[in-house]
ZADO-1210 file (C-alpha; in nm, 4 decimals, padded with zeros to 6 digits):
<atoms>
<atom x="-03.1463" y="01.5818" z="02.4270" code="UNK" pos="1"/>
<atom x="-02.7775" y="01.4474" z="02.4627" code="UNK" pos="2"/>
<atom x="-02.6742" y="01.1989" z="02.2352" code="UNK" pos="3"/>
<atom x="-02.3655" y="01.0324" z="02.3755" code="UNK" pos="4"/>
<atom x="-02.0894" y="00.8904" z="02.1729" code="UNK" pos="5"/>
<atom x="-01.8923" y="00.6358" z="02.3657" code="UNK" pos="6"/>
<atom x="-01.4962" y="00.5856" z="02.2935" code="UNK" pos="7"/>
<atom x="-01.4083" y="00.2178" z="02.1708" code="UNK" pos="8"/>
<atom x="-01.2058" y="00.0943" z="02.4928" code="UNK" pos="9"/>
<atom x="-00.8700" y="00.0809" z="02.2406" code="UNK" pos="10"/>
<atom x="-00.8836" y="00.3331" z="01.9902" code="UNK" pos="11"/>
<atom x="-00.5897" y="00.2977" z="01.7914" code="UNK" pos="12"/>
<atom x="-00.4982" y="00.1693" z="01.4536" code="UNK" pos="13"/>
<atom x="-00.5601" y="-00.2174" z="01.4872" code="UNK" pos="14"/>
<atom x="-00.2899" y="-00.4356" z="01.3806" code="UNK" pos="15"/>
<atom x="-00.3489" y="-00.7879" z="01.1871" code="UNK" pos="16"/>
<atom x="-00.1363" y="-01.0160" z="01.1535" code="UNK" pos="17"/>
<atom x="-00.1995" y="-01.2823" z="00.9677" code="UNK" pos="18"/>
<atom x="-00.3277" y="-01.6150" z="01.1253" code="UNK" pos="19"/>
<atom x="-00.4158" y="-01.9535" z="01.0289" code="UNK" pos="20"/>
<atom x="-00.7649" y="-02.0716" z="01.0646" code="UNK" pos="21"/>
<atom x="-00.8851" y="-02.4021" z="00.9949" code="UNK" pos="22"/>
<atom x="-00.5228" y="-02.4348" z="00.7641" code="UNK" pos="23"/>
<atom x="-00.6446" y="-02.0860" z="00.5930" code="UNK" pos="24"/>
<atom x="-00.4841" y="-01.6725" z="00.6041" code="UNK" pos="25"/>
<atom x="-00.6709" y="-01.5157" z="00.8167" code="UNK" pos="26"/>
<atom x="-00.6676" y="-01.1593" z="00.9660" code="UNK" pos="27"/>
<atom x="-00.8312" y="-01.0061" z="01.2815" code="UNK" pos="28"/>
<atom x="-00.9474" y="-00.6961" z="01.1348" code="UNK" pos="29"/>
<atom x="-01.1979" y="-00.6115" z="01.4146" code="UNK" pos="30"/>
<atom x="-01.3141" y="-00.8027" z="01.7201" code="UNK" pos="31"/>
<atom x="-01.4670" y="-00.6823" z="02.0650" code="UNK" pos="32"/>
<atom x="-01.1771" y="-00.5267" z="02.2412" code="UNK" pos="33"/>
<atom x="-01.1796" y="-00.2576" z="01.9510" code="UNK" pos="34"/>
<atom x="-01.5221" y="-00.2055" z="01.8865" code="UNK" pos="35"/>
<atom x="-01.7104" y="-00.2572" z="02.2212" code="UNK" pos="36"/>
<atom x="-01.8074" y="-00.5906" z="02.1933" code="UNK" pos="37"/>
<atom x="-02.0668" y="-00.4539" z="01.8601" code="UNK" pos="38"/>
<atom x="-01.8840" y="-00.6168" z="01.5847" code="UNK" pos="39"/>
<atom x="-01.6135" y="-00.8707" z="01.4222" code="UNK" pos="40"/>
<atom x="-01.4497" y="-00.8241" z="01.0973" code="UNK" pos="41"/>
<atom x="-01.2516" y="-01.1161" z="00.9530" code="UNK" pos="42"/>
<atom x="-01.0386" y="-01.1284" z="00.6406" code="UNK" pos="43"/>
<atom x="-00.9681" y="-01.4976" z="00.4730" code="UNK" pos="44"/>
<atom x="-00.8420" y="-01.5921" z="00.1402" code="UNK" pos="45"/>
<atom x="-01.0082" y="-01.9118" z="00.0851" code="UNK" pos="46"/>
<atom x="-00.8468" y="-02.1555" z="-00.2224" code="UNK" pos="47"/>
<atom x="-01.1145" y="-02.3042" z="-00.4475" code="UNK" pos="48"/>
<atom x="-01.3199" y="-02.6108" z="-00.3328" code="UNK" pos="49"/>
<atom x="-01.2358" y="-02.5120" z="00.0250" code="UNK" pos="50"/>
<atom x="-01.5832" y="-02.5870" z="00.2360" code="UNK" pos="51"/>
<atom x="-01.6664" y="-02.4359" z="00.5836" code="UNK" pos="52"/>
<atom x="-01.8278" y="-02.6535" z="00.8220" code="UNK" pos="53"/>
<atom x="-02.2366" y="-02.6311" z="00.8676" code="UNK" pos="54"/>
<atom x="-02.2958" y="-02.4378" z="01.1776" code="UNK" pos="55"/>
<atom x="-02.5413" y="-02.2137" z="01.3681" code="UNK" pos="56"/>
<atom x="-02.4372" y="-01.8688" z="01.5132" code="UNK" pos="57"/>
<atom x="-02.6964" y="-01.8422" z="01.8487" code="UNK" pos="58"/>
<atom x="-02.5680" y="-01.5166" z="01.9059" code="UNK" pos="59"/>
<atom x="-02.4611" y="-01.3308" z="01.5962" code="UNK" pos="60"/>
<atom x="-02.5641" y="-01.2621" z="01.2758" code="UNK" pos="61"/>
<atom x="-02.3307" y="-01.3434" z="00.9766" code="UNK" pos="62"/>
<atom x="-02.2324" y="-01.1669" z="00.7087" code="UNK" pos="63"/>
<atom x="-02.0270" y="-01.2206" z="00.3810" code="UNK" pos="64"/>
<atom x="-01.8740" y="-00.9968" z="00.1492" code="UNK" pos="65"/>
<atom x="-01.6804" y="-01.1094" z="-00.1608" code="UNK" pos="66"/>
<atom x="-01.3916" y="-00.8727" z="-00.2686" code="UNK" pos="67"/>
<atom x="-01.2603" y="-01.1053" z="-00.4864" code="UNK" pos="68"/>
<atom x="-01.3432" y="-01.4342" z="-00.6447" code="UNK" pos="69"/>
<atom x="-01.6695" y="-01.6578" z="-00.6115" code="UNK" pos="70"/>
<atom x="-01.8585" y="-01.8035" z="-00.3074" code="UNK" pos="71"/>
<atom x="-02.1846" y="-01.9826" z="-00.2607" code="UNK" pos="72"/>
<atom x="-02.3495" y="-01.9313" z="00.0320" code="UNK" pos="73"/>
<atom x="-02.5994" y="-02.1436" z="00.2463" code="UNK" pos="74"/>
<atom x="-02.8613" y="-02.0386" z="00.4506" code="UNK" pos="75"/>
<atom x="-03.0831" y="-02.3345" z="00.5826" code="UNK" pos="76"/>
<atom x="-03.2048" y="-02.4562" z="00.2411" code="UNK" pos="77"/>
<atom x="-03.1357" y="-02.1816" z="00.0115" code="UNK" pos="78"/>
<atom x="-02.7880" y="-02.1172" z="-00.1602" code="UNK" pos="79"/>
<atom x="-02.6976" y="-01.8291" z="-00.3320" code="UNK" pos="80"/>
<atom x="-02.3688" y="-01.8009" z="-00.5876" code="UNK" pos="81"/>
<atom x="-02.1386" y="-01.4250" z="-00.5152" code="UNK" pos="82"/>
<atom x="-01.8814" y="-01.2852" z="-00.7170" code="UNK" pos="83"/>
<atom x="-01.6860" y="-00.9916" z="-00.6965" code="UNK" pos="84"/>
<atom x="-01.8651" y="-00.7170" z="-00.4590" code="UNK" pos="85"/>
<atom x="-02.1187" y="-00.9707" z="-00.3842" code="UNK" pos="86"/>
<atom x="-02.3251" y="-00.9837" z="-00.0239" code="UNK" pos="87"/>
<atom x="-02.5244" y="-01.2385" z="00.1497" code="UNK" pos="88"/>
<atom x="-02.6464" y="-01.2218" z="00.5347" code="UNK" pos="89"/>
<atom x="-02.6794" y="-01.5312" z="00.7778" code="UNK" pos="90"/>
<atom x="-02.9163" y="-01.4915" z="01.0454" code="UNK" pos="91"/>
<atom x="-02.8288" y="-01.5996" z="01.3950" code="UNK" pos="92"/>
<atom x="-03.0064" y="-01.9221" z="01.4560" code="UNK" pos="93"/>
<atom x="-03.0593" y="-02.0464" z="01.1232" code="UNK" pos="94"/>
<atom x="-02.7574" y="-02.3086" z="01.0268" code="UNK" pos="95"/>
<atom x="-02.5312" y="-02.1607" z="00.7205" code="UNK" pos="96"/>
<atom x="-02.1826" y="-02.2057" z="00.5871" code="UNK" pos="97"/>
<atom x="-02.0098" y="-02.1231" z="00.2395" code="UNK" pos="98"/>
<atom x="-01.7733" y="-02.3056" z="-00.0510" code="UNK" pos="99"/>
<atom x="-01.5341" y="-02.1235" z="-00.2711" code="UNK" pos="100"/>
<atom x="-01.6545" y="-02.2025" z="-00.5995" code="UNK" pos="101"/>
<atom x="-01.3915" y="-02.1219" z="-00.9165" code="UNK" pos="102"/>
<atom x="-01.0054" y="-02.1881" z="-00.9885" code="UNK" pos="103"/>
<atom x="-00.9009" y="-01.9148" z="-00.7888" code="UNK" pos="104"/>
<atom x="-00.8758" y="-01.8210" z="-00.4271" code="UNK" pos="105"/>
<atom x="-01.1613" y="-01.6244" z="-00.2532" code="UNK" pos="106"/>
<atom x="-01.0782" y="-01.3204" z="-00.0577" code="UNK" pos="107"/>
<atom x="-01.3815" y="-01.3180" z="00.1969" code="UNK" pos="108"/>
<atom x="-01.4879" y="-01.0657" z="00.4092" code="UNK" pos="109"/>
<atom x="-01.6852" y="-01.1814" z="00.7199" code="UNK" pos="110"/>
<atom x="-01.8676" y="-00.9559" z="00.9736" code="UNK" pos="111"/>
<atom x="-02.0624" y="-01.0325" z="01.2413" code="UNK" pos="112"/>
<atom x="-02.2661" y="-00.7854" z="01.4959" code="UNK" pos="113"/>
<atom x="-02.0700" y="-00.9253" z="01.8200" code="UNK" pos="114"/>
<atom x="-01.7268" y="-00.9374" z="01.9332" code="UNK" pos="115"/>
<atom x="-01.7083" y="-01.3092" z="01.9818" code="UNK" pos="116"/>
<atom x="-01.6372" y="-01.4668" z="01.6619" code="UNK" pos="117"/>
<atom x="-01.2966" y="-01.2161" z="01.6487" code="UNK" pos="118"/>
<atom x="-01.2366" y="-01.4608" z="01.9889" code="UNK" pos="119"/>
<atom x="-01.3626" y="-01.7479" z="01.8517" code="UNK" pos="120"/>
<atom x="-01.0777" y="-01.7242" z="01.5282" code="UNK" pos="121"/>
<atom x="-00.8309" y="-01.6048" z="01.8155" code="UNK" pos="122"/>
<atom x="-00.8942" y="-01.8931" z="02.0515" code="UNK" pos="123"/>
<atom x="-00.8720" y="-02.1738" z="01.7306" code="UNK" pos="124"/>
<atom x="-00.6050" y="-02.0046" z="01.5229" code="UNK" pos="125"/>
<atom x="-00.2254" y="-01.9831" z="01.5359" code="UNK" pos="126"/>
<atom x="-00.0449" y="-01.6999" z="01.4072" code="UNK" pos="127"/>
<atom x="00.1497" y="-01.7464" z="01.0999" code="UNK" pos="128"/>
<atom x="00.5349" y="-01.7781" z="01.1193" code="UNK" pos="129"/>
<atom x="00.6220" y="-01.9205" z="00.8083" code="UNK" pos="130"/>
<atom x="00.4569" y="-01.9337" z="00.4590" code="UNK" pos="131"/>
<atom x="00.2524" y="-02.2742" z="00.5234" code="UNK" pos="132"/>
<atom x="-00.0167" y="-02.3462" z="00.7712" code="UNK" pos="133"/>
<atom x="00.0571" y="-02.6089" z="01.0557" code="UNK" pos="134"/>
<atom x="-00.0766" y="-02.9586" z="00.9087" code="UNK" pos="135"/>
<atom x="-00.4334" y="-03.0354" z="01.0467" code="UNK" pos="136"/>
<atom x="-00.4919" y="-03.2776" z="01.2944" code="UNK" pos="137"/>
<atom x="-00.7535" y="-03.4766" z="01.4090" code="UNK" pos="138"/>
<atom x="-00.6990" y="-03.4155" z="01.7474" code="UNK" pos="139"/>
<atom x="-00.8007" y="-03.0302" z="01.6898" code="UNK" pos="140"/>
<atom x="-01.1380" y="-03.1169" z="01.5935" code="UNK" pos="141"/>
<atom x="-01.2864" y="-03.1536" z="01.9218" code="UNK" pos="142"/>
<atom x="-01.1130" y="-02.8596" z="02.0621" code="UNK" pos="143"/>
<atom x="-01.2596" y="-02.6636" z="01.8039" code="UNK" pos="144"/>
<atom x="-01.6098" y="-02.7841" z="01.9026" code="UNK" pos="145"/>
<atom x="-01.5268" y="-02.6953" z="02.2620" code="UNK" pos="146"/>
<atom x="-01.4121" y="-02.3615" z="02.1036" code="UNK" pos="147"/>
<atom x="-01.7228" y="-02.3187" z="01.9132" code="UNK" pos="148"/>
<atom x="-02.0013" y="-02.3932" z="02.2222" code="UNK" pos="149"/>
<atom x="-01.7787" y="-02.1357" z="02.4216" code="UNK" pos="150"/>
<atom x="-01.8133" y="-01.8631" z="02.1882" code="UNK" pos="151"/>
<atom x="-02.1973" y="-01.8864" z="02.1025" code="UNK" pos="152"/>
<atom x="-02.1533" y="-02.1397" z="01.7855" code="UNK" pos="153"/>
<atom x="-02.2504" y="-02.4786" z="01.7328" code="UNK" pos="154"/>
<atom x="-02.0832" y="-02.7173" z="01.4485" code="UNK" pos="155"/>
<atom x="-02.3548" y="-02.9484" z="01.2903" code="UNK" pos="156"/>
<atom x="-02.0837" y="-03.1034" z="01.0575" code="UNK" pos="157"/>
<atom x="-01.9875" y="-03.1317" z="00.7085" code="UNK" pos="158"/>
<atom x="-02.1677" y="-02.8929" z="00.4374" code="UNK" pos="159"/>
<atom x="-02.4748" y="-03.0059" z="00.3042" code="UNK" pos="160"/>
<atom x="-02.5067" y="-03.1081" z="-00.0409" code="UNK" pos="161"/>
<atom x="-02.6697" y="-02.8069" z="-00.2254" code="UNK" pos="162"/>
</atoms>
């Protein structure tokens, strides 16, 4: 038996820069183009009390990995409070999202097993020319949502109360 090992399509070192994502440092660590369309990594550092919206992957699963600070997580009706090294998985289909919890910024990991959200970020992020993010606007809202539904996501709205 041959067991074949295919070549990611770019397989170089992957530059980051940084980004800003819903007003927040982000980094493209990993999307599609370097992985053949199997994964995304995302880095964020997330200041405390930030929420993310409640919203379903349809095609990716979801996972979050603390290196530093403290996140709760919520999946459907269950939360779950990370530190440090801390893990937690969202299911595609089932509606999640996260808040930093603590007086210091988060430093998130996400992953997902899919290219898209990488595009997703990309397609609803600027990059970063100066130390502050642009101001937010209303009027991004509803391009995000467009965003979203084009990349396999749905945005249900604000965090739940947990």
């Amino acid at each position: 038996m041959t067991v074949q090992h295919p070549t990611p399509r770019n397989f170089a070192a992957v530059s980051a820069p940084k980004r800003w994502f819903l007003s927040l440092p982000t980094w493209i660590r990993a999307g599609g183009g370097e992985t053949n369309g199997t994964i995304s990594l995302i880095e964020q550092v997330i200041p405390p009390g930030f929420e993310s919206p409640w919203h379903i992957h349809h095609n990716e699963d979801e996972s979050f990995l603390v290196v530093e600070g403290q996140l709760t997580v919520v999946v459907a009706d269950r939360a779950i409070t990370l530190n440090t090294g801390g893990f937690a998985f969202g299911p595609r289909g089932v509606p999640h999202g996260f808040r930093t919890e603590g007086t210091t910024p988060t430093r998130l990991i996400l992953l997902t097993n899919g290219g898209t959200f990488a595009d997703f970020i990309r397609a609803t992020s600027v990059l970063a020319d100066g130390p502050s993010p642009p101001e937010p606007n209303e009027a991004d809202i509803p391009k995000l949502i467009s965003a979203a539904e084009a990349h396999g996501l749905s945005i249900l709205g604000p965090l739940p109360a947990f």
